[in-house]
C-alpha positions in Angstrom: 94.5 66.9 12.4 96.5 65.6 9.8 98.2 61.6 9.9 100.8 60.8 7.8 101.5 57.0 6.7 104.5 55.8 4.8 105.1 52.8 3.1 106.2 49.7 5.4 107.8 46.3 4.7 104.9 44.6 7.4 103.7 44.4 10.3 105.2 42.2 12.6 104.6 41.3 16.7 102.2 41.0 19.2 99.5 44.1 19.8 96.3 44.3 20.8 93.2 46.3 20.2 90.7 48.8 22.2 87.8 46.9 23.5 84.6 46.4 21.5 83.0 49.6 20.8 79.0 47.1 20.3 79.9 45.6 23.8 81.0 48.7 25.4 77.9 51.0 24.8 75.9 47.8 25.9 77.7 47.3 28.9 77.4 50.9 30.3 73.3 50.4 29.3 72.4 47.6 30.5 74.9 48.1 33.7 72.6 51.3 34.3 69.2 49.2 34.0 70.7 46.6 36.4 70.2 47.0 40.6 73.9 47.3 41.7 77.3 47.7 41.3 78.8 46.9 37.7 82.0 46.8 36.7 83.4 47.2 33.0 86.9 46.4 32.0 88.5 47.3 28.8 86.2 49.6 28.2 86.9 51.5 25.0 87.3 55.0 26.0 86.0 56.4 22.4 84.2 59.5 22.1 81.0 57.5 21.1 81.3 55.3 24.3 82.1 58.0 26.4 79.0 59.9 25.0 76.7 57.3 26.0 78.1 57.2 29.4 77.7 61.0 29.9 74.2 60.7 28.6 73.6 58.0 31.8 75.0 60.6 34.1 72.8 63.1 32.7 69.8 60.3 33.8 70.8 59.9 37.8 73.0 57.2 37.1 77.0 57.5 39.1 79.9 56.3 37.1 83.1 56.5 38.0 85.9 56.5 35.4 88.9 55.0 36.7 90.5 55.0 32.6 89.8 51.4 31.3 87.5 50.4 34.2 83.6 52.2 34.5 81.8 51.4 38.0 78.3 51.6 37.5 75.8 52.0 40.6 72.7 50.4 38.8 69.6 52.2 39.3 67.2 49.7 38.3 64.7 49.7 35.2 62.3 52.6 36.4 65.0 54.5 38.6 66.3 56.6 36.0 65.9 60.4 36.7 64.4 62.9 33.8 67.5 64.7 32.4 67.3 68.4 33.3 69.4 69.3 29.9 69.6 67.7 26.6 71.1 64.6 25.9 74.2 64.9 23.4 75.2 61.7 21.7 77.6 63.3 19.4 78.9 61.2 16.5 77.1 58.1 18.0 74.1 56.4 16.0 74.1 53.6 18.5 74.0 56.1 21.5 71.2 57.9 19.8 69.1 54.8 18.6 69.7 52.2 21.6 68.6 55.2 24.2 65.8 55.8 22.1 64.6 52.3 23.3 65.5 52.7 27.0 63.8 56.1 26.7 60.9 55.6 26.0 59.5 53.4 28.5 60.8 56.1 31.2 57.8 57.8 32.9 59.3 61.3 31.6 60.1 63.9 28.9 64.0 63.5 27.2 65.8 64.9 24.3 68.5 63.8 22.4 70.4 65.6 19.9 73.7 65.3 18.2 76.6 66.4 16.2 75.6 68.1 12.4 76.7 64.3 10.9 74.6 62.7 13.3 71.1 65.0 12.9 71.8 64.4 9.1 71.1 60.0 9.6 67.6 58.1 10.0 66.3 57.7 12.8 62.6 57.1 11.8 63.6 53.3 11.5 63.8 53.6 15.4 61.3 56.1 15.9 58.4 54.6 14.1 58.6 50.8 16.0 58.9 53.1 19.3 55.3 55.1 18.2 54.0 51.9 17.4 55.0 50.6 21.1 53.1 54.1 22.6 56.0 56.1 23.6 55.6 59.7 21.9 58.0 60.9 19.4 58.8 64.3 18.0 61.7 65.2 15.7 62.7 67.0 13.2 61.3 66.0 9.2 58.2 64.0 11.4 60.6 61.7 13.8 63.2 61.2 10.7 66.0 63.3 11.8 67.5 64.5 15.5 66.9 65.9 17.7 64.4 63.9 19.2 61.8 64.6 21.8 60.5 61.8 23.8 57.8 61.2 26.0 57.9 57.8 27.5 55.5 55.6 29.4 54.0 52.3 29.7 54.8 50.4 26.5 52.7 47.8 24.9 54.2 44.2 23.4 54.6 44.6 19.6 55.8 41.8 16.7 58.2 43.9 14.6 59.2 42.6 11.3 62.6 45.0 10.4 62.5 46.8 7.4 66.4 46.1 7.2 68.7 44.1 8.7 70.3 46.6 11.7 71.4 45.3 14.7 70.6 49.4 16.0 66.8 49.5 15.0 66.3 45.4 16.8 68.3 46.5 19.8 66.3 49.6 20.0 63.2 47.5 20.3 64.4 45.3 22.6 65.2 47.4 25.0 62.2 49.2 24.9 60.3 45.4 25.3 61.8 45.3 28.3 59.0 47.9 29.8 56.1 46.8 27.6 52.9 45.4 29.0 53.9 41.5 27.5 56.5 39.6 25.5 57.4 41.1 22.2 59.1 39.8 19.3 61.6 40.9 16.9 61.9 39.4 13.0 64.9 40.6 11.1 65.4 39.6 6.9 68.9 38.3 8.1 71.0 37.8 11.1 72.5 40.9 12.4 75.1 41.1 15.6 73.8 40.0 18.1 75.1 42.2 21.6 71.9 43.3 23.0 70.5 39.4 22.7 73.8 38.2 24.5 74.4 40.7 26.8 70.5 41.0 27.8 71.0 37.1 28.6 74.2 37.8 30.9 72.2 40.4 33.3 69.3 38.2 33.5 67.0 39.1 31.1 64.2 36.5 29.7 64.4 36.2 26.1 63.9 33.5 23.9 65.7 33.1 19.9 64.5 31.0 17.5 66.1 31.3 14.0 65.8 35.3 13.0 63.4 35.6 15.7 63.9 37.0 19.1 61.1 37.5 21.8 62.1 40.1 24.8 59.7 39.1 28.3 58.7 41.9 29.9 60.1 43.5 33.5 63.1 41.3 34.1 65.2 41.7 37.7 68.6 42.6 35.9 71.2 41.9 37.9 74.5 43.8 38.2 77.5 41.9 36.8 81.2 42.6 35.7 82.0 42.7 32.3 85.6 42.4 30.3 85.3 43.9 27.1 86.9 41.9 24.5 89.4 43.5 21.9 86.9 44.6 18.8 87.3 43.1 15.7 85.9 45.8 14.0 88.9 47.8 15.1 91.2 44.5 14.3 90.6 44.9 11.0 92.8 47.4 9.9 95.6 45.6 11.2 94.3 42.3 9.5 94.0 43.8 6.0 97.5 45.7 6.8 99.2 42.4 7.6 97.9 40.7 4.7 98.8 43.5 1.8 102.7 44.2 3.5 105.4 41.7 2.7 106.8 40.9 5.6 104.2 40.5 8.0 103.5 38.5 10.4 101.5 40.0 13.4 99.3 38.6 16.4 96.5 41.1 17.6 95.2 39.0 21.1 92.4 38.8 23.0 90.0 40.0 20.0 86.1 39.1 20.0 85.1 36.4 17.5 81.0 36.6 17.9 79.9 34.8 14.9 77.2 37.7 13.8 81.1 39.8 13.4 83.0 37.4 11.6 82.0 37.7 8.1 85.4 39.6 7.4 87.4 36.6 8.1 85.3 34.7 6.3 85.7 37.0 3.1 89.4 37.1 3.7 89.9 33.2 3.7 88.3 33.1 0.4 90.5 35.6 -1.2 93.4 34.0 -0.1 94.6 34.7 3.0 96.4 33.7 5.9 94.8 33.7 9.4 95.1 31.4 12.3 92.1 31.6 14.9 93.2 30.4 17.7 90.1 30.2 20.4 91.3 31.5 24.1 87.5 31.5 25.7 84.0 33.3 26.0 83.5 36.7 28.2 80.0 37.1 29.3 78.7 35.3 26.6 81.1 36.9 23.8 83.5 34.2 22.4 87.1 35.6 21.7 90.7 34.1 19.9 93.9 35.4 19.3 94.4 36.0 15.4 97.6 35.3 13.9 97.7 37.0 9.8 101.1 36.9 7.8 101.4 37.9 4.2 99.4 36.9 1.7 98.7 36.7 -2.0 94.8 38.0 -2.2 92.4 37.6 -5.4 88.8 39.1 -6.2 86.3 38.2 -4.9 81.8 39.1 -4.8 80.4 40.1 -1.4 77.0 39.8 -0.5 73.5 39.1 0.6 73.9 37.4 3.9 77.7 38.4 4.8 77.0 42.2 4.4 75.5 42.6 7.9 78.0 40.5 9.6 80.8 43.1 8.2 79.2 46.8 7.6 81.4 48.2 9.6 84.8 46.6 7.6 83.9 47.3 3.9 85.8 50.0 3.7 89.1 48.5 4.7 87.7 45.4 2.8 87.9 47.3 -0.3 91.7 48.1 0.5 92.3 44.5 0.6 90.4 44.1 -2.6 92.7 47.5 -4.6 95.7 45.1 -3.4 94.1 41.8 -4.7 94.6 40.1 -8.1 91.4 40.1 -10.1 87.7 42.0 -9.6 85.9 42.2 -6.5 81.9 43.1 -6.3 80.9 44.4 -3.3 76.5 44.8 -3.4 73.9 44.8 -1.3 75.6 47.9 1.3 73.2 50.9 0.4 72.8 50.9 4.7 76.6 52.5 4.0 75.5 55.1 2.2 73.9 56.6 5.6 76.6 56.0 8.0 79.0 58.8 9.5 79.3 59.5 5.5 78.2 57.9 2.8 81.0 55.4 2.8 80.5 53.8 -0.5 81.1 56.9 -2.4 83.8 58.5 0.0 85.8 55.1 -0.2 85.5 54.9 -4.2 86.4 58.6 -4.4 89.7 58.3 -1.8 91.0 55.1 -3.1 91.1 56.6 -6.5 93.4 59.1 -5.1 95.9 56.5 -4.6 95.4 55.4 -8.2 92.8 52.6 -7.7 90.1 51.4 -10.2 86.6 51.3 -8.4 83.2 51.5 -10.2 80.4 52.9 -7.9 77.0 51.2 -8.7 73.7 51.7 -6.4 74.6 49.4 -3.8 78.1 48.9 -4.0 81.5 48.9 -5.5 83.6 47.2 -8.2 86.6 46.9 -7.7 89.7 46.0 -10.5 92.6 44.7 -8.2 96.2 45.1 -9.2 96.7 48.5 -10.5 99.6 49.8 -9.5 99.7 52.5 -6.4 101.0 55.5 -4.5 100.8 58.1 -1.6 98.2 61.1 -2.1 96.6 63.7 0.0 93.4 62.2 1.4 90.5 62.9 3.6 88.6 61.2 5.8 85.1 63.3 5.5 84.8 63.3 9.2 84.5 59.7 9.5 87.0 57.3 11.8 86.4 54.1 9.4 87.2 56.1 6.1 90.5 57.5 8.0 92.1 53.9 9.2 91.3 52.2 5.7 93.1 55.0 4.1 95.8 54.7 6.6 96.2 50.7 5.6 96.4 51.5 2.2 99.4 53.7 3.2 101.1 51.2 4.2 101.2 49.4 1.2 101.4 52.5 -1.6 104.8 54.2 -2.5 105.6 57.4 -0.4 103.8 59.4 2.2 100.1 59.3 1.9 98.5 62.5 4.2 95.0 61.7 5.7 93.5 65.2 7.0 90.4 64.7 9.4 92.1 62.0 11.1 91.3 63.1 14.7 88.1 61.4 13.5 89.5 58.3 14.6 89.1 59.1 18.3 85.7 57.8 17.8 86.5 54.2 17.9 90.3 53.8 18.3 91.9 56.1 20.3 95.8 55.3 20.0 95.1 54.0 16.8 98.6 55.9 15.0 100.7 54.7 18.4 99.6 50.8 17.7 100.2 50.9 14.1 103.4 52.2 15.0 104.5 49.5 17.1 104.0 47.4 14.7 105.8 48.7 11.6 109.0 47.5 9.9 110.7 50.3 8.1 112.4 50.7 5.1 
């Protein structure tokens, strides 16, 4: 599937985005681990959300789709059912990783597998706490790589220092505390988002945080609750940076999550000169959200780093569009954890925005990035990966003629719609 962007004056209007891919997986989770009926609104009907709720079906647990709205029949922390066929979590590394957790303190066999770009990523970051917790473990290159074959069981408590800041491999082990034999505890390096801690809270879980620490207590009664599913500002993004490199813009995207652990993009934006009004509209189970008003803005260089990175992993790519459109040099470092996502995004982003003309240095953990060269349209490719295809499809907006994206059904993965809102939104020529 082929998308093809031309060059606008702005963005201008009211939109809004698909609900937070983080809170949506989570919902559908910890809905299923819950005794009752739950009910999730604004549920982002991506392909990696919509995995994770086949793979619940596949365990004994009844949802109902009625389109933006799941109704889960909770089935309780030990009523899941031992899937009579594999598990497919398709593109979805949270799918895959956050069920690892959950299944491995079921009193039965699993497996999970995956689509080829999935089976290529790590999983031994989530299957070696799991081993250490007693659950067995088989996969491919000794646990490394899907699929994965696990035997679950009784757990015992564990104190896990990560290896890397990932909100996947914490999330993993704290689900899987929740059917250990005591309270276990979590150390990251550095904050990462922080769903599973906040959504564990809103269904009742006992769980205590204390600076980068988090201790899970054992056997909680979860409790079934609604959830509204905030607008993700991961997805928001695009539309930010879009805003902010077109003329003429001036857009409001409402209703969007603002969890500090996800903000780290606006903070990086503010620096390099833009334009965005926050304006606070409440908190949905435990998830604050705002309206975001961006107009046009003169951007400059800027260094990202160290603490930010894991409060925006998912938005360098479309950061570095904003950076190609800035005055000045930005340094991107400390984001090797890219080069093992859907593709290895630092080199795929270096190697597309050069298409367009732009001049980015690759270096072992990031990019540099000289802002201010002069554009235009190309024939791109996402590389199967939805994040590549919607930054390339920002800096469309802003680069002389038609720019061609192939791979872009990739984006169903997070934004379905995504071509239909950025459409909506457009002033033409």
């Amino acid at each position: 599937m082929e998308l093809r962007i031309s060059r606008t004056s702005g963005l201008v209007g009211t939109i809004e985005v698909p609900g937070d891919k983080s809170i949506s997986h989570r919902a559908v989770m910890l809905g299923a681990l819950a005794r009752g009926r739950t009910r999730v609104s604004n549920f982002l009907r991506s392909a990696d959300c919509l995995s994770t709720a086949a793979c619940f079906g596949k365990l004994g647990v009844s949802i109902e789709d009625r389109g933006s709205e799941l109704i889960i029949e909770g089935q309780g922390l030990h009523g899941l059912k031992e899937p009579s066929d594999v598990l497919d979590a398709g593109n979805s590394g949270t799918t895959m990783r956050l069920m690892a957790g959950i299944l491995a303190g079921q009193n039965f066999y699993s497996c999970m597998t995956g689509d080829a770009s999935l089976r290529s990523r790590p999983m031994s970051r989530v299957t070696r706490p799991l081993s250490l917790m007693g659950a067995t473990i088989l996969g491919r290159a000794d646990g490394a790589l899907a699929p994965l074959a696990i035997r679950g069981g009784r757990l015992k408590s564990i104190i896990y220092p990560l290896p890397v800041a990932s909100a996947q491999v914490k999330s993993a082990v704290l689900l899987a505390a929740l059917f250990a034999d005591g309270p276990s505890k979590v150390v990251e390096p550095k904050p990462s988002r922080d769903h599973t801690e906040r959504m564990l809270e809103y269904f009742g879980a006992s769980l205590e945080r204390r600076g980068n620490e988090i201790t899970v207590y054992p056997e909680p009664n979860l409790a079934a609750r609604d959830v509204s599913v905030p607008g993700d500002i991961s997805s928001a993004a695009f539309f930010i940076v879009g805003a902010l490199i077109t003329p003429e813009s001036d857009l409001t995207i409402r209703n969007v999550g603002v969890n500090p652990t996800r903000t780290g993009i606006l903070d990086v934006l503010r620096a390099m000169g833009a334009q965005i009004d926050v304006t606070d509209t409440g908190v949905m189970n435990g998830e604050p959200t705002a309206d975001l008003r961006v107009r046009s803005s003169r951007l400059g260089g800027t260094e990202i780093g160290g603490s930010l990175i894991p409060r925006l992993i998912d938005e360098i790519p479309v950061l570095a569009v904003a950076a190609v459109f800035a005055e000045g040099r930005t340094v991107i470092r400390d984001a090797a954890e890219l080069k093992v996502k859907e593709s290895d995004r630092l080199s795929t982003t270096a190697g597309e925005l050069r298409r367009f003309g732009a001049s980015i240095t690759e270096t072992p953990d990031g990019l540099i990035i000289e802002g201010g060269a002069p554009l235009s349209a190309t024939l791109c490719s996402s590389h199967g990966d939805h994040r590549i295809a919607m930054a390339l499809a920002v800096a469309g907006l802003a680069s002389p003629g038609e720019t061609v994206i192939g791979g872009a059904g990739a984006i169903s993965v997070s934004f379905p719609g995504f071509a239909d809102v950025l459409n909506s939104a457009r002033l033409q020529y």
